[in-house]
C-alpha positions as MATLAB code, in Angstrom:
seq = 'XXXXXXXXXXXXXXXXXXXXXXXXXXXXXXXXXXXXXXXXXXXXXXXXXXXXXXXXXXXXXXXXXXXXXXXXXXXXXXXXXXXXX';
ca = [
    -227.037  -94.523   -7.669;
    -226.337  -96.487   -4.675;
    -225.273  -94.688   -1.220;
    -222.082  -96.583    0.655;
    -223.799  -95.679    4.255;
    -227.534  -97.846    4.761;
    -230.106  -95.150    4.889;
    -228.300  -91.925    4.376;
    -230.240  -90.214    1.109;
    -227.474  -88.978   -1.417;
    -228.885  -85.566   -2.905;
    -227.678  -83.356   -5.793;
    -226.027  -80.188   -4.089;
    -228.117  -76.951   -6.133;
    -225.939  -74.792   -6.185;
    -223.792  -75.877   -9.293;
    -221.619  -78.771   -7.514;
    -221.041  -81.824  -10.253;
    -220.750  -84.759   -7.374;
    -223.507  -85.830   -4.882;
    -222.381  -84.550   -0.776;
    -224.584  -85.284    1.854;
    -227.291  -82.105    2.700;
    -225.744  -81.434    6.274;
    -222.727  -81.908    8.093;
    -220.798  -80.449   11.686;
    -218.476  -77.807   12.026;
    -216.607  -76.678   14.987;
    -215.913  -72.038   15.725;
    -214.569  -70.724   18.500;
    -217.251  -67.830   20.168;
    -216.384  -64.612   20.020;
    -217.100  -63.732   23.422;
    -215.479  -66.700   25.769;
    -213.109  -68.154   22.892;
    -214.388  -71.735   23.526;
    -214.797  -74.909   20.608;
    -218.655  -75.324   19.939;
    -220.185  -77.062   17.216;
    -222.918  -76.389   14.485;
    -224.613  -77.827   11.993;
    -223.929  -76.501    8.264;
    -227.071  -77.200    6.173;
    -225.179  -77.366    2.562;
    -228.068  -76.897    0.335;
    -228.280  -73.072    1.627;
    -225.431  -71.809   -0.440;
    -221.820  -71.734   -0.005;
    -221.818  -68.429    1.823;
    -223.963  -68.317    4.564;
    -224.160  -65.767    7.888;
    -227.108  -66.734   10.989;
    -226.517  -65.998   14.829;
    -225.935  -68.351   16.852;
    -226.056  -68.570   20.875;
    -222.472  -69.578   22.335;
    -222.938  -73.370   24.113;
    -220.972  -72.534   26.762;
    -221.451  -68.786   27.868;
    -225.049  -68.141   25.785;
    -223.926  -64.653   24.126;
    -224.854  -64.690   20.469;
    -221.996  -65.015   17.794;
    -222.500  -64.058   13.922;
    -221.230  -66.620   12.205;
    -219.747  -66.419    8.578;
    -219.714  -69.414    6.900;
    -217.594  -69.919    3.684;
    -217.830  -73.907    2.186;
    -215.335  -74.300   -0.161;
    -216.801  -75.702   -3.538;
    -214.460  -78.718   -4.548;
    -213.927  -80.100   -0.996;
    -216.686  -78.942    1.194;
    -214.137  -77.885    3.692;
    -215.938  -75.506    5.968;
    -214.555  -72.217    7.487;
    -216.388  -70.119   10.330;
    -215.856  -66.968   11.253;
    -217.378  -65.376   14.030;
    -218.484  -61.811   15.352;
    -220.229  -60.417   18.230;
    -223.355  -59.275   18.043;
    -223.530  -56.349   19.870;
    -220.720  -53.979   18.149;
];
């Protein structure tokens, strides 16, 4: 199978997915603690449900992140916590 994009690899997603999605991609959550935009990577072949802390780019406080990829369009939703409660 041939990629569209010059050396991007194409891999098969694990977790049950019939088409080929690229392994990683950016998603954008709002912390918890200062309520401003900051992006993350997603790493795709971890699951479709995924939760890791993650230190706010703008104020540094650490934000739980819940991360639910929805399986037909890889749509990503983020949900986010503080730490400390």
């Amino acid at each position: 199978m041939q990629c569209p994009y010059k050396n991007v690899p194409i891999f098969y997603f694990p977790v049950g997915l019939t088409h080929l999605t690229f392994m990683q991609t950016t998603a954008e959550y709002y912390c918890a603690y200062c309520g401003e935009p900051n992006t993350t990577f997603i790493d795709l072949s971890t699951g479709l449900s995924q939760q890791y802390v993650e230190d706010c780019q703008v104020c540094c406080r650490p934000n739980i992140l819940y991360i639910t990829i929805d399986e037909e369009t890889l749509d990503v939703d983020i949900q986010t916590d503080c730490e400390d409660r």
